[in-house]
TORDREN-902432 format. One record per residue (C-alpha): residue number from 1; x, y negated, z. Coordinates in steps of 0.02 Angstrom, whole numbers, plus 50000, padded with zeros to 5 digits. Example, Ala and Ser with C-alpha at 12.3 -4.5 7.8 and 13.67 -1.06 7.14 Angstrom:
REM TORDREN-902432
- resi,px,py,pz
- 1,50615,50225,50390
- 2,50684,50053,50357
This chain:
REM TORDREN-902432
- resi,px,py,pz
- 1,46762,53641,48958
- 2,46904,53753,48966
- 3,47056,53756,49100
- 4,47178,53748,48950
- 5,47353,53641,48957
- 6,47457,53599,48808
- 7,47628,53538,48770
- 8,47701,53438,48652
- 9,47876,53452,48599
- 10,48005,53462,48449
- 11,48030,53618,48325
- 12,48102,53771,48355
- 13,48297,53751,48324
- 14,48355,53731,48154
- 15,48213,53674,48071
- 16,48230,53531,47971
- 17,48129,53379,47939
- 18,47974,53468,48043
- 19,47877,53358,48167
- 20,47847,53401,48328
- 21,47688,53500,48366
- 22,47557,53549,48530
- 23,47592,53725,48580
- 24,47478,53806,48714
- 25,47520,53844,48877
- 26,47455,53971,48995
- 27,47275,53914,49051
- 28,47242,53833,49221
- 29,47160,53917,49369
- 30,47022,53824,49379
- 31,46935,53704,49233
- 32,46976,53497,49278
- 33,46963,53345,49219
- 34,47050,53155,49236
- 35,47178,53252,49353
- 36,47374,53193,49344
- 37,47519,53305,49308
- 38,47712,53296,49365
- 39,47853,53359,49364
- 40,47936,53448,49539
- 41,48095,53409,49595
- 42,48126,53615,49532
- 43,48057,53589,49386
- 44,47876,53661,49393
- 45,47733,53552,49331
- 46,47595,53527,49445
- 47,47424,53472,49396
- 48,47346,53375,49549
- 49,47146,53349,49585
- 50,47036,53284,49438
- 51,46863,53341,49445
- 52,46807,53546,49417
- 53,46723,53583,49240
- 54,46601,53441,49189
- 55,46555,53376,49361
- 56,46587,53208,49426
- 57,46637,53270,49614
- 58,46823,53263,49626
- 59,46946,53407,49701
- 60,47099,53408,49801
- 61,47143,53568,49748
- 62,47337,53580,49666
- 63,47430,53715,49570
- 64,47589,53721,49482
- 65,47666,53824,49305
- 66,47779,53943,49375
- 67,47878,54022,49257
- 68,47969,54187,49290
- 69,48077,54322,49202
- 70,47942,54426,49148
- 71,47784,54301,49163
- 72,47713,54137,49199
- 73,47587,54079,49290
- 74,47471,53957,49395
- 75,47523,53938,49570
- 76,47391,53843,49681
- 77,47485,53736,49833
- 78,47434,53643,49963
- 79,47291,53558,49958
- 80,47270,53357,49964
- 81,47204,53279,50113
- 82,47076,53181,50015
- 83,46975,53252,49843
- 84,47027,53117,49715
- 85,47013,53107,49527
- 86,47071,52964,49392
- 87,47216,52946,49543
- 88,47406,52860,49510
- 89,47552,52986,49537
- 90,47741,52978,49564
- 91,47870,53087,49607
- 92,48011,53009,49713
- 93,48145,53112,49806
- 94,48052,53280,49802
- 95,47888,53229,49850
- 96,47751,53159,49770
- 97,47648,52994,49812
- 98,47470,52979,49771
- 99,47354,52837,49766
- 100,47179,52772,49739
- 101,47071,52861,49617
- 102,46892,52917,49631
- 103,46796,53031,49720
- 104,46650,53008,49639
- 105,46663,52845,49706
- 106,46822,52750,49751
- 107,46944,52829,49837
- 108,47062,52698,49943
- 109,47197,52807,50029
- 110,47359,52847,49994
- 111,47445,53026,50026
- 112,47625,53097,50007
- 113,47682,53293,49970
- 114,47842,53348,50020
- 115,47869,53493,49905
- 116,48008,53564,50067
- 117,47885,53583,50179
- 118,47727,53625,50062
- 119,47641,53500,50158
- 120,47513,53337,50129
- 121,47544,53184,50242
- 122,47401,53048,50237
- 123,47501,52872,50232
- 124,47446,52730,50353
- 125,47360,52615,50229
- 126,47189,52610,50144
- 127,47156,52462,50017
- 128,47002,52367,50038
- 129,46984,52350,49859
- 130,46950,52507,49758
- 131,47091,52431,49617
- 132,47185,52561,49617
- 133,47053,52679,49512
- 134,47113,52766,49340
- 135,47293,52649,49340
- 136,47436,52735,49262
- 137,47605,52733,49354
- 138,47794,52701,49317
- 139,47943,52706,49416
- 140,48083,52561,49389
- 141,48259,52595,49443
- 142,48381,52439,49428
């Protein structure tokens, strides 16, 4: 396994009729698997726990792309309280929520990251049922 990251997007400008296409980004720090990505409130993407190369022992490491003038490249952040993998993820008013996943077995808390601070804060809940393993998230507004 490789610590690589893609993205997929549209053509360069001006190109007609051409579909969009994967294009390679810089790779990861570390090798991981069934981790979740998002988006920062200043625009970095952050890839969050998942499990290291083909092991089934989650992480809590974090890291985001930071792209410069000159370069780009993995940043690693705070840390998450718990090692989680297969996890649900949002981002809501600069920080990001996370809940569930496994560790290699289920994982019941729930943990938010202000990106201000640079800081993990464990949320006062745990769910007695381990439901909350590989879900996908969405956020509604009305």
């Amino acid at each position: 396994m490789t610590p690589s990251a893609e993205v997929y997007g549209p053509p360069p400008e001006g190109v007609q009729d051409a579909a969009w296409t994967w294009t390679n980004l810089l790779q990861l720090g570390v090798s991981r698997h069934a981790c979740r990505g998002c988006v920062l409130s200043d625009g970095r993407f952050a890839v969050l726990g998942g499990s290291i190369g083909t092991s089934t022992v989650a992480v809590s490491s974090c890291e985001a792309l930071v792209i410069g003038d000159d370069a780009a490249l993995w940043q690693p952040f705070a840390p998450m309280h718990d090692a989680r993998s297969e996890f649900t993820c949002e981002v809501v008013a600069g920080c990001i929520i996370v809940v569930g996943g496994a560790s290699p077995l289920a994982c019941t808390s729930a943990e938010i990251y202000d990106e201000a601070l640079d800081r993990w804060f464990r949320l006062p809940c745990d769910f007695t049922r381990p439901w909350l393993y590989s879900c996908a998230s969405a956020l509604v507004k009305s």
